[in-house]
C-alpha positions in Angstrom: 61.2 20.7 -77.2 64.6 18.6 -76.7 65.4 19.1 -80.5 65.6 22.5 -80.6 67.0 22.9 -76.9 70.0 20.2 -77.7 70.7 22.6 -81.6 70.4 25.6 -79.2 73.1 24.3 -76.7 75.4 22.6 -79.1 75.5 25.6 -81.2 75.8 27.7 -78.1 78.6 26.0 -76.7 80.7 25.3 -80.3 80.5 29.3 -80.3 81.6 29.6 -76.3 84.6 26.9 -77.0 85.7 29.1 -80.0 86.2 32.0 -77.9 87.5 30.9 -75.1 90.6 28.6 -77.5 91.0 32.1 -79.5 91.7 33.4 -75.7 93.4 31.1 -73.7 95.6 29.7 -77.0 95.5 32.6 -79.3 95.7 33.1 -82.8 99.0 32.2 -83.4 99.0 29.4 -85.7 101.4 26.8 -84.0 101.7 23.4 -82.6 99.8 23.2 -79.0 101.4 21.3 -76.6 99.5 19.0 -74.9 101.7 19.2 -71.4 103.4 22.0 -69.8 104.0 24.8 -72.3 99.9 25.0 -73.3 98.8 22.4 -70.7 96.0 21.5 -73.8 95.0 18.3 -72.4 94.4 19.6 -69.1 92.2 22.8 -70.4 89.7 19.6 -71.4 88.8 20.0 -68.0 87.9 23.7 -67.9 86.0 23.3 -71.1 84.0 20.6 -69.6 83.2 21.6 -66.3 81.6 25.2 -67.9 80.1 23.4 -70.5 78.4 20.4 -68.4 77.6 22.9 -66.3 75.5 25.3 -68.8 74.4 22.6 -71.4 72.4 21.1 -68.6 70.9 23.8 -66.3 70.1 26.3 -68.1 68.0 24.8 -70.4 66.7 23.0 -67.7 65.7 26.2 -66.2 64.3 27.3 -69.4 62.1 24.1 -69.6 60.8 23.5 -66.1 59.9 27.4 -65.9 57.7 27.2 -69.4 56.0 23.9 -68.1 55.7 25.4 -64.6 53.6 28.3 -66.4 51.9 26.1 -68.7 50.5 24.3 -65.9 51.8 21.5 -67.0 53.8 21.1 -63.6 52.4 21.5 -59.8 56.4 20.6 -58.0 59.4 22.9 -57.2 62.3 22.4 -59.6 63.6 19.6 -57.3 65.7 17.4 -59.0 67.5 19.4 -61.6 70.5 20.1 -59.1 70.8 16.3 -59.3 70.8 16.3 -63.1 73.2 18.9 -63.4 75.9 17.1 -61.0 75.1 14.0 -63.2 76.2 15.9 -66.4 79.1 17.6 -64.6 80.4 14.1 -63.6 80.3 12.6 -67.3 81.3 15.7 -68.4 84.9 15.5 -66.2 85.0 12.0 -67.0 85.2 12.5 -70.2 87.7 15.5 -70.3 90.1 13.0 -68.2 89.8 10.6 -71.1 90.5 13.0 -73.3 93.3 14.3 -71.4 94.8 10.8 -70.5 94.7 10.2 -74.6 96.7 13.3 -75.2 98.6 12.7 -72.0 99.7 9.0 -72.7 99.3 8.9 -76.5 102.1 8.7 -79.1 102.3 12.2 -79.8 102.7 15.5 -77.5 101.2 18.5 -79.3 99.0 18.8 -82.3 98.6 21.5 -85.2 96.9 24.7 -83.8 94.0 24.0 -86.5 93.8 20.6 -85.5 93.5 21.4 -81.9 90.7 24.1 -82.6 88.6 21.6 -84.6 88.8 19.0 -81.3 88.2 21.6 -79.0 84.8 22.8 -81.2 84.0 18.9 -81.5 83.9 18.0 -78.1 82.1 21.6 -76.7 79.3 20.8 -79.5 79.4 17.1 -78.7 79.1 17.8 -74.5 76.4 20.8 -74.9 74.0 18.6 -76.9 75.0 15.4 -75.1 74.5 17.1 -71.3 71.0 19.0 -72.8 69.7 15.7 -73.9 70.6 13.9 -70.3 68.7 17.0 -68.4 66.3 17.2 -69.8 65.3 13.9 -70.6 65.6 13.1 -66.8 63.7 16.0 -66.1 60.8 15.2 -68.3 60.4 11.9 -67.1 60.5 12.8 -63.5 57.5 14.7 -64.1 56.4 12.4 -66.7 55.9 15.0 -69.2 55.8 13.6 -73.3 58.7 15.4 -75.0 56.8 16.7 -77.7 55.1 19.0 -74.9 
């Protein structure tokens, strides 16, 4: 049940971060500035929050509500509000280390390519990583196996 939930979100949100860099950055194959001019270090923190924020609850959702009618659980959904904020604080923690790096680093921009293949990285990287946390806490709150 994790497996294919933690392919699901990592593909998901590789797809969702592809989008949204074609948007915000366009298609114009330049160098991105990592400070003022395309503020690329900051957007780390955009990306993560939406993406910490769907990689964990929404599967979570989709769990819990196929246990709940498989019986499997008796409780309310307490707890997964707790799991979430837990995802969207290592999530913002890491876009701050990512954006101190870029920030602080040697250099101040990077290849538009480059940029895109960081940006799809880290959204595949968060999804399955913030799936995995959520529902890994949520199964053993209700100490359900994770082949169920």
């Amino acid at each position: 049940m994790i497996r294919r939930e933690q392919r699901v979100s990592a593909l998901i949100n590789i797809a969702l971060s592809a989008v949204f860099f074609l948007v915000v950055f366009g298609t114009d194959r330049r160098a991105l500035q990592f400070g003022s001019t395309d503020n690329f270090a900051l957007d780390f923190f955009v990306q993560a929050s939406a993406i910490a924020l769907m990689s964990a609850l929404v599967p979570s959702l989709l769990v819990w509500t196929k246990l709940k009618k498989s019986g499997v659980l008796l409780t309310t959904a307490a707890g997964i509000g707790r799991n979430v904020a837990l995802v969207l604080v290592i999530g913002i923690a890491s876009a701050a280390m990512l954006a101190a790096g870029c920030l602080l680093g040697p250099w101040n921009g990077l290849e538009w390519f480059v940029a895109l293949a960081i940006k799809l990285a880290y959204g595949g990287i968060l999804g399955f990583v913030g799936t995995t946390i959520a529902l890994r806490r949520l199964l053993s709150r209700y100490r359900v196996e994770e082949r169920v």
